[in-house]
C-alpha positions as CSV (number, residue, x, y, z in Angstrom):
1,X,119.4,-39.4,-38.1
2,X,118.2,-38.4,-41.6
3,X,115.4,-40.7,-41.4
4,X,114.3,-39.3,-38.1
5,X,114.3,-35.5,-39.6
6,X,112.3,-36.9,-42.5
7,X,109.5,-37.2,-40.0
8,X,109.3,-33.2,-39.4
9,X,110.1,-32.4,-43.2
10,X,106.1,-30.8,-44.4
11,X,105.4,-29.4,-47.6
12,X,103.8,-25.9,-47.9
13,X,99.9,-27.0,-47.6
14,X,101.0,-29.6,-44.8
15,X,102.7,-26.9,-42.8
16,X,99.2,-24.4,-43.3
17,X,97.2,-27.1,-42.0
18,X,99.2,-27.5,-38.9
19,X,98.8,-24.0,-38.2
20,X,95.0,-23.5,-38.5
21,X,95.1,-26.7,-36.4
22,X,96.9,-25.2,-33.7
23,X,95.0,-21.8,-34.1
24,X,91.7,-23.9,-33.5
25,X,93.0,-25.8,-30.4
26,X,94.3,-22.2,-28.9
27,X,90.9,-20.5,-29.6
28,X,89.1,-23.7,-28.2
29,X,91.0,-23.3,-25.1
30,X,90.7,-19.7,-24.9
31,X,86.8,-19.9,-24.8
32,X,86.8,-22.7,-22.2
33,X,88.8,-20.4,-20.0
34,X,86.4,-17.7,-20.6
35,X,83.4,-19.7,-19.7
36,X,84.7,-21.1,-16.8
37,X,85.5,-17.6,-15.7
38,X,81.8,-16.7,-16.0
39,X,82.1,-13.7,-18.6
40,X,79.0,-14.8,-20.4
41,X,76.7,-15.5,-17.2
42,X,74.1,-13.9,-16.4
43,X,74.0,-11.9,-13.6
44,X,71.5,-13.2,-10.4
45,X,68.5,-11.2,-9.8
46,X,66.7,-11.4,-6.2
47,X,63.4,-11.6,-5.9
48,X,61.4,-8.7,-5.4
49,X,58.1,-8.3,-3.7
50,X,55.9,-6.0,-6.0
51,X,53.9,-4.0,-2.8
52,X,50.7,-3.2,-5.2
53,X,50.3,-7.0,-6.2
54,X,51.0,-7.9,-2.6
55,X,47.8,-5.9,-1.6
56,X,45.7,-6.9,-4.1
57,X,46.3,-10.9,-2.9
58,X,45.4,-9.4,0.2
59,X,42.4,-8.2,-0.4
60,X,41.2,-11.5,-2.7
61,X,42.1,-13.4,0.3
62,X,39.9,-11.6,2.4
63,X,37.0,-11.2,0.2
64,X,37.3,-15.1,0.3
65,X,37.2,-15.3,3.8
66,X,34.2,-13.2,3.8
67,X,32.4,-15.5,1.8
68,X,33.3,-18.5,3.7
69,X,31.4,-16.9,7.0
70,X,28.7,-18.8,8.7
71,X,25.4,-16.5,8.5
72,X,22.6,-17.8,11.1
73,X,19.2,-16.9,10.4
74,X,15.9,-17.3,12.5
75,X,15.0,-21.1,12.7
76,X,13.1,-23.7,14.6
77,X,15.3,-26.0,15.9
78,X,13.2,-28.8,15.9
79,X,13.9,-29.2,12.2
80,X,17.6,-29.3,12.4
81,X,19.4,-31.8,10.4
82,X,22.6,-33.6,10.6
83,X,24.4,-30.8,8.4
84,X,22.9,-28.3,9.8
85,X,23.9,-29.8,13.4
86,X,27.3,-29.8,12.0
87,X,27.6,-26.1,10.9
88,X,26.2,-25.3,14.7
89,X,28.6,-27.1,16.3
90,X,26.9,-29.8,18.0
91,X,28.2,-33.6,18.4
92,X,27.1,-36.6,16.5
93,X,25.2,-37.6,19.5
94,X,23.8,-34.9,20.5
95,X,22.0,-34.2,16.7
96,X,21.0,-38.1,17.4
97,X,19.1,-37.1,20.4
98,X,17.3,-34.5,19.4
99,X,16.5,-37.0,15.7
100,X,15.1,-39.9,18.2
101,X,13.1,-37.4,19.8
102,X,11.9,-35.9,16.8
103,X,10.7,-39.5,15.5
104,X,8.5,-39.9,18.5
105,X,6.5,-36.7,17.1
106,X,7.4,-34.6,20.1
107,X,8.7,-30.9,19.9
108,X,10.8,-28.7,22.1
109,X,9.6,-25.5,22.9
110,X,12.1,-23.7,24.6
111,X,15.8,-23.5,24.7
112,X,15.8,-24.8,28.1
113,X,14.2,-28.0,26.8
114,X,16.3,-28.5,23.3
115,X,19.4,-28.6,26.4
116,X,17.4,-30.9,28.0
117,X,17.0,-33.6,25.3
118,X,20.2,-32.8,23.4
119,X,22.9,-32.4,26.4
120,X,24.2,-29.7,24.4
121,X,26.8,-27.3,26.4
122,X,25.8,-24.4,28.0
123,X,28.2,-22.2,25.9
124,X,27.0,-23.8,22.8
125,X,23.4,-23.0,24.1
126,X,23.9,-19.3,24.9
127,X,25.6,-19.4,21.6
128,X,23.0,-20.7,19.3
129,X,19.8,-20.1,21.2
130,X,19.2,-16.2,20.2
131,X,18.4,-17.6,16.6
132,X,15.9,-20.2,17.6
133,X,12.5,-19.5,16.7
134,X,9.5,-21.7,17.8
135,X,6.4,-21.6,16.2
136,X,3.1,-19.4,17.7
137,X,1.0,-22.3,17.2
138,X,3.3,-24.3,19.6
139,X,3.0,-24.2,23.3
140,X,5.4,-22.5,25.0
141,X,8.0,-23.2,27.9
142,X,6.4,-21.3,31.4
143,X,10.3,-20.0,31.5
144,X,9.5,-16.9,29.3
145,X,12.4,-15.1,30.0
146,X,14.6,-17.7,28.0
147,X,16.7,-16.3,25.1
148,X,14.3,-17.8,22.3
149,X,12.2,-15.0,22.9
150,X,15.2,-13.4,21.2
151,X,14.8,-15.2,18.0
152,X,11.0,-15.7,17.7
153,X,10.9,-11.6,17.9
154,X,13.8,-10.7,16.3
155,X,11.5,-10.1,12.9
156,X,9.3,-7.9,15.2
157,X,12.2,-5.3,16.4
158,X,12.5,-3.9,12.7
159,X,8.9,-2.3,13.6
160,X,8.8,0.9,14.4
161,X,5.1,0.6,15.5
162,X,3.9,0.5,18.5
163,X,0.8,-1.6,18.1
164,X,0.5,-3.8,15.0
165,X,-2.4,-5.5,14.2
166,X,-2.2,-8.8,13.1
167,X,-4.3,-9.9,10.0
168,X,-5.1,-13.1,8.9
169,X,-2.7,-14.9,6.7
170,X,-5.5,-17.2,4.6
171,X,-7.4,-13.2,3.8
172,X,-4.5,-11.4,3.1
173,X,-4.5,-9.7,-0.7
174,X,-1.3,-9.2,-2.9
175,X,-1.4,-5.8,-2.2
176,X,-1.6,-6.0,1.9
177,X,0.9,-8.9,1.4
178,X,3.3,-5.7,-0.2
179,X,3.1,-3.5,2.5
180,X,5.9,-5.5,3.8
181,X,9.4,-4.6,3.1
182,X,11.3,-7.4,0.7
183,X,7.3,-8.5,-0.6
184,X,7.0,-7.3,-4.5
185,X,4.6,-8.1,-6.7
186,X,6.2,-11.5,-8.0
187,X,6.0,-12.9,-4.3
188,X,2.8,-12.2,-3.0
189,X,1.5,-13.6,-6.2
190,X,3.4,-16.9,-5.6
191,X,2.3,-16.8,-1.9
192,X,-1.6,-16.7,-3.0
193,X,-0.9,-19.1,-5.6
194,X,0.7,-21.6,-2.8
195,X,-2.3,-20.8,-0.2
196,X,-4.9,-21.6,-3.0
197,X,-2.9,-25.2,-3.5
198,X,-3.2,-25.9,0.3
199,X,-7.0,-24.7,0.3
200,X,-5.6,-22.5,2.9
201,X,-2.5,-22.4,5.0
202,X,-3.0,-24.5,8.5
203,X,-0.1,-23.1,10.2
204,X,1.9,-20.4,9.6
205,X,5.2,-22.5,9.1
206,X,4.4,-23.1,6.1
207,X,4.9,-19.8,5.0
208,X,8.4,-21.0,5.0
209,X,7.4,-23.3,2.1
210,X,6.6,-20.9,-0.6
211,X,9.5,-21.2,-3.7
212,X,11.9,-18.0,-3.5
213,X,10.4,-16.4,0.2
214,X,13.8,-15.6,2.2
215,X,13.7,-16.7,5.6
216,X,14.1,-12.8,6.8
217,X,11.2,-11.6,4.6
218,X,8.8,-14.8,5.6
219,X,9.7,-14.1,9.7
220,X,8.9,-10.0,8.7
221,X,5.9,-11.1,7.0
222,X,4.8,-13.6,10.5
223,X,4.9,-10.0,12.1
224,X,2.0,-8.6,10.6
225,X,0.0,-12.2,9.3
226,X,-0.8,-15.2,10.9
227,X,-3.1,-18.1,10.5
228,X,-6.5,-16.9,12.2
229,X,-9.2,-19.5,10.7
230,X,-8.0,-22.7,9.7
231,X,-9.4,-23.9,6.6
232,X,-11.7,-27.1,6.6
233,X,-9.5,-30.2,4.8
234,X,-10.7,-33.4,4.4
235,X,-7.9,-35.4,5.9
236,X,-6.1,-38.7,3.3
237,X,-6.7,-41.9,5.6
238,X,-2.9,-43.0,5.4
239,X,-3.8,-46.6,5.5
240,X,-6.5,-47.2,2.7
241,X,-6.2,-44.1,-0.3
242,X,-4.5,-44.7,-3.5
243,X,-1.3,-43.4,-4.5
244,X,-3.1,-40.9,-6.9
245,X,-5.4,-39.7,-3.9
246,X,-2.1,-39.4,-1.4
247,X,-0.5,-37.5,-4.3
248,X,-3.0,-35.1,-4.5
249,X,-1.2,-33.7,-1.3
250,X,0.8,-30.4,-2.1
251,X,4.0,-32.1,-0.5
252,X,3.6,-35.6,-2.4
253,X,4.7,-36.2,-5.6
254,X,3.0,-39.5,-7.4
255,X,6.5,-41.5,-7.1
256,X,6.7,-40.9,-3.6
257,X,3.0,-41.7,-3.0
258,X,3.9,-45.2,-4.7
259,X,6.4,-45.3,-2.4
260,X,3.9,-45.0,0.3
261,X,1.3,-47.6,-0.6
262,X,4.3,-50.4,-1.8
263,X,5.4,-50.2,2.0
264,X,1.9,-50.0,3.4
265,X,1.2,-53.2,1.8
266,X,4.6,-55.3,2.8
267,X,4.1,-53.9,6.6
268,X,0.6,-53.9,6.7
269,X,0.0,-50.5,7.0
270,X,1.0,-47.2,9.9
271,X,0.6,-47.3,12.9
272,X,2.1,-43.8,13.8
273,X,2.7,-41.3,11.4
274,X,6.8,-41.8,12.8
275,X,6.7,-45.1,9.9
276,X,6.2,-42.3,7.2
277,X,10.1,-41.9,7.8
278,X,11.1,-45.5,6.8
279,X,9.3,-45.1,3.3
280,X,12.1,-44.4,0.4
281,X,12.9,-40.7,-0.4
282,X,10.1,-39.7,2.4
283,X,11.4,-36.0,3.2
284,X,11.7,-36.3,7.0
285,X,11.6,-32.6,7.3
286,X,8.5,-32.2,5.8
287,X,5.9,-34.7,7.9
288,X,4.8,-32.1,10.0
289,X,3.9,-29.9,7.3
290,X,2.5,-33.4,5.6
291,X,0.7,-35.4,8.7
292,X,-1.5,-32.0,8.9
293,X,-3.5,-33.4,5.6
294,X,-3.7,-37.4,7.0
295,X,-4.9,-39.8,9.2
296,X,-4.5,-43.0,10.2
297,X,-8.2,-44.2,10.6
């Protein structure tokens, strides 16, 4: 029995120890309890919807939206190109009619006959049609009631003129060329400085063609000018000049006209101006603005 008390017998320093010891283990388990208990959480907020910010996304949203907006201008939809089919809404195979068509240098001249050769709906049509605009030089459909009058005026309605007389486009001057809302003094000077390239415009699509002329300003500008004397141009023979003389060609760079002659001589030279379209990095859009200044004999 004595030896079993001598196990509980502690000195003074022992006996101090054992209490912090058991002072610790209480304060460690006081703590616990308190966490566990959630004293020291913090408290859940809910989310809040902040009505000022809300309507500011609101309004970034639909300024987006506005931008993203199909605009349709005026345009001859003989030149339309896969993307541009695309944006329209027309089918794969109905853009690939109207392309095969193209390449066997015919036009359509009326809305009547882009249906005809493209198959395109008739709600797609009636959708579409009041921006096509055909070219004065073209002849037209003997349906003249179609809705591509629509578009081939639509520059015309902003007149408030009764009568308009028409001047000629190769004799116009900077300062007539001004007369016409959206034509300052930088444009007409790069629209004379284009004519005097071409010796004269041919037609008066290529109007279209001068750098920095908005679609809307060029069709305002078709209102009051068009091409009245054709300039005399000594045609390229296709099938014998040099790359430097097709190059000389506003709408031919030198590469391209090497281009031209390198595939004249592996295929022995055009027979329709259609073959232009097989040469590399030929601009398809452009050969019946460039076909004006060749020939094949």
């Amino acid at each position: 029995m004595k030896s079993f008390k001598s196990h509980f017998k502690f000195n003074k320093d022992e006996r101090s120890g054992i209490y912090f010891l058991l002072m610790i283990l209480v304060i460690l388990q006081l703590l616990y309890l308190v966490i566990t208990m959630g004293v020291f959480q913090t408290p859940t907020t809910q989310l809040t919807t902040d009505a000022e910010l809300q309507r500011v996304i609101d309004s970034l949203k639909n300024q987006s939206l506005k931008k993203d907006t199909l605009h349709i201008y005026p345009f001859n939809p003989n030149y339309i190109t896969d993307y541009k089919g695309y944006v329209l809404g027309m089918s794969t195979s109905e853009i690939d009619r109207l392309i095969a068509f193209r390449q066997k240098d015919l036009y359509v001249n009326s809305a009547v006959e882009f249906q005809k050769v493209t198959q395109v709906s008739d709600s797609l049509l009636e959708l579409i049609s009041g921006y096509f605009k055909f070219p004065d030089w073209t002849k037209k459909s003997a349906v003249q009631s179609d809705t591509s009058i629509q578009g081939a005026n639509l520059a015309k309605k902003e007149s408030t003129e009764s009568t308009i007389v028409v001047q000629d486009l190769n004799t116009a001057t900077a300062l007539e060329l001004q007369k016409v809302k959206g034509v300052g003094e930088k444009l007409s000077a790069r629209i004379l400085k284009f004519r005097a390239s071409l010796g004269g415009f041919l037609v008066n699509e290529q109007l279209y063609d001068v750098y920095g002329l908005d679609v809307e300003v060029a069709n305002r500008l078709l209102t009051y000018f068009e091409v009245q004397h054709e300039p005399s141009v000594t045609l390229v023979n296709i099938n014998t000049a040099t790359a430097y003389e097709i190059s000389k060609i506003v709408y031919i760079k030198y590469g391209l006209a090497k281009n031209i002659v390198a595939y004249r001589d592996k295929n022995g030279g055009f027979v329709s101006f259609s073959d232009l379209l097989d040469v590399p990095e030929f601009p398809a859009k452009k050969i019946d603005r460039i076909k004006l200044y060749l020939t094949l004999d």
